[in-house]
C-alpha positions in Angstrom: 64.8 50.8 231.9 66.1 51.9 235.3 69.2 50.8 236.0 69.6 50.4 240.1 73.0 51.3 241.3 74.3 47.5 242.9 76.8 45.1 242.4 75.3 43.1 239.1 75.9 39.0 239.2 76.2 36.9 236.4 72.1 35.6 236.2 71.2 39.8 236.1 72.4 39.0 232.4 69.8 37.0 231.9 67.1 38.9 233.5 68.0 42.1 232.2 67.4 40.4 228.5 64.2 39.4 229.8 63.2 42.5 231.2 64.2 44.2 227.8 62.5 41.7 225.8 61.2 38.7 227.4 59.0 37.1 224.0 62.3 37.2 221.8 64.2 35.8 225.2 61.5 32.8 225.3 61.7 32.7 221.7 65.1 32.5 221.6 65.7 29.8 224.5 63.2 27.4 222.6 64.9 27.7 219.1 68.1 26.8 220.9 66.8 24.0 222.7 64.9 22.8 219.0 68.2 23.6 217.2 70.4 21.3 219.8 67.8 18.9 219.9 67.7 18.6 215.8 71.5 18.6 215.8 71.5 15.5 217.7 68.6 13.1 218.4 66.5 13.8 215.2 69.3 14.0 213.1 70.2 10.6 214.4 66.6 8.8 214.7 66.5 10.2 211.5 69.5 8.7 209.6 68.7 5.6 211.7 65.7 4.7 210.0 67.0 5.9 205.9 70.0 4.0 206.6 67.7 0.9 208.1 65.2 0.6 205.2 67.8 1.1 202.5 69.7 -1.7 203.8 66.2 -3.3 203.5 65.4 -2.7 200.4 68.8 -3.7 199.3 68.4 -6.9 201.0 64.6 -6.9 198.6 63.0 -7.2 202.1 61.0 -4.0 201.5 59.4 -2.2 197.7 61.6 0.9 196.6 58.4 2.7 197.3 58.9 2.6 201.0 62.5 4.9 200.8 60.9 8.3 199.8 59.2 8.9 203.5 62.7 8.0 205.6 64.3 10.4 203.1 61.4 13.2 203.1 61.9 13.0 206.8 65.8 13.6 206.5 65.2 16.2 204.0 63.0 18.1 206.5 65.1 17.4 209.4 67.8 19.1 207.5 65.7 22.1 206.3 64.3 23.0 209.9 68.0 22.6 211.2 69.8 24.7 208.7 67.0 27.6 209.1 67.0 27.6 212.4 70.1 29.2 212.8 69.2 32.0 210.7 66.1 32.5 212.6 68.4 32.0 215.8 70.7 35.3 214.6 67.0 37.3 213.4 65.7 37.1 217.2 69.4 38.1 218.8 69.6 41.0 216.6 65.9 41.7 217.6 67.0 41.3 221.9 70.1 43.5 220.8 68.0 46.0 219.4 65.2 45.9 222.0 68.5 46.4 224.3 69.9 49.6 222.9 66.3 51.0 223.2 66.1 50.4 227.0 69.8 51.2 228.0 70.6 53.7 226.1 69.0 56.8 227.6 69.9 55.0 231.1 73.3 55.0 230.2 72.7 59.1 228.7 71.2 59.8 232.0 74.5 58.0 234.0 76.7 60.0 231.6 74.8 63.6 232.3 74.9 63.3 235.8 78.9 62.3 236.1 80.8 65.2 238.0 82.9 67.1 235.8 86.1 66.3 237.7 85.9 63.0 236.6 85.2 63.8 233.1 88.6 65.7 233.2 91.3 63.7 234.9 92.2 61.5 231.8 92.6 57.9 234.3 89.0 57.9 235.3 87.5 59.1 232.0 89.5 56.4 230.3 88.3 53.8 232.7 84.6 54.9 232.1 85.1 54.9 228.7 86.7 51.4 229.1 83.7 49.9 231.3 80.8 51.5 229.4 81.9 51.3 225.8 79.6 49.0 224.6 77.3 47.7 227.3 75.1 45.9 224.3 77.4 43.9 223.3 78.9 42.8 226.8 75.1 42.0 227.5 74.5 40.0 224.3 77.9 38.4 224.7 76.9 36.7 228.4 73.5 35.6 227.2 75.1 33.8 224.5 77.6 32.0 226.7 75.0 31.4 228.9 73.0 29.6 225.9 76.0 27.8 224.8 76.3 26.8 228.2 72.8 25.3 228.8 72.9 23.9 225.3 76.0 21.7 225.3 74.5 18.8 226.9 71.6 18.9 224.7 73.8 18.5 222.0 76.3 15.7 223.0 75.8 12.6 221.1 74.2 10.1 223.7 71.5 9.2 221.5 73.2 6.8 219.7 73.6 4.6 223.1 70.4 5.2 224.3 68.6 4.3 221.4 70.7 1.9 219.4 68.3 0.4 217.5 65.6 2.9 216.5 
């Protein structure tokens, strides 16, 4: 990966990840989206319907039969959004890795070609060392807020007033 020398914004973040490894990226956006979406609106529909055909059953308006789908359904639900956090963590190790492949002999290259003067005076070494310690990370870091960010109103619980009855 060539890095251009320019004044980097917060979105080159995101396109960097992609650039470095754009299936995990896509891979990554639609677990989020699946995870936020599970955490909320299934998870809800769900509980909605094992809580609405117990009561039925209770009330002997339905066999005891007729419990074991709801509550297969909730089961699932649960599954798919406890292991999709996992998988969530696999992929951003896999970006992260796919990252240290691409910068790193960038970041070599920068390092080689730095004048020996500022190697030496202590003040500007110590602010390269402070800027380009751990590029990686402060890449990982952003596209993580920037998921957080996008995710949030995925996961705020509306679906209870949009759907009260369902």
């Amino acid at each position: 990966m060539l890095l251009v020398k320019k004044s980097y914004k917060p979105f080159d973040v995101l396109r960097l990840v992609f650039v470095a490894s754009p299936i995990c990226a896509v891979l990554h956006i639609f677990l989020s989206v699946t995870q936020a979406v599970m955490s909320t609106a299934a998870m809800v529909l769900v509980t909605a319907r094992f809580v609405d055909t117990a009561t039925d059953i209770l009330q002997s308006e339905r066999t005891h039969d007729e419990i074991y789908m709801p509550l297969f359904l909730l089961l699932l639900v649960l599954g798919v959004f406890t292991t999709i956090g996992a998988v969530v963590q696999l992929i951003a190790s896999r970006i992260n890795l796919h990252l240290q492949r691409a910068l790193r002999p960038a970041l070599v290259d920068i390092h080689a070609a730095l004048d020996f003067r500022h190697i030496e005076n202590a003040k500007s070494w110590e602010l390269i060392s402070r800027v380009s310690r751990d590029p990686v990370g402060l890449l990982m870091g952003g596209f993580s807020a920037f998921m957080q960010l996008w995710m949030q109103p995925l996961e705020m619980p509306i679906w209870g007033t949009v759907c009260p009855r369902c």
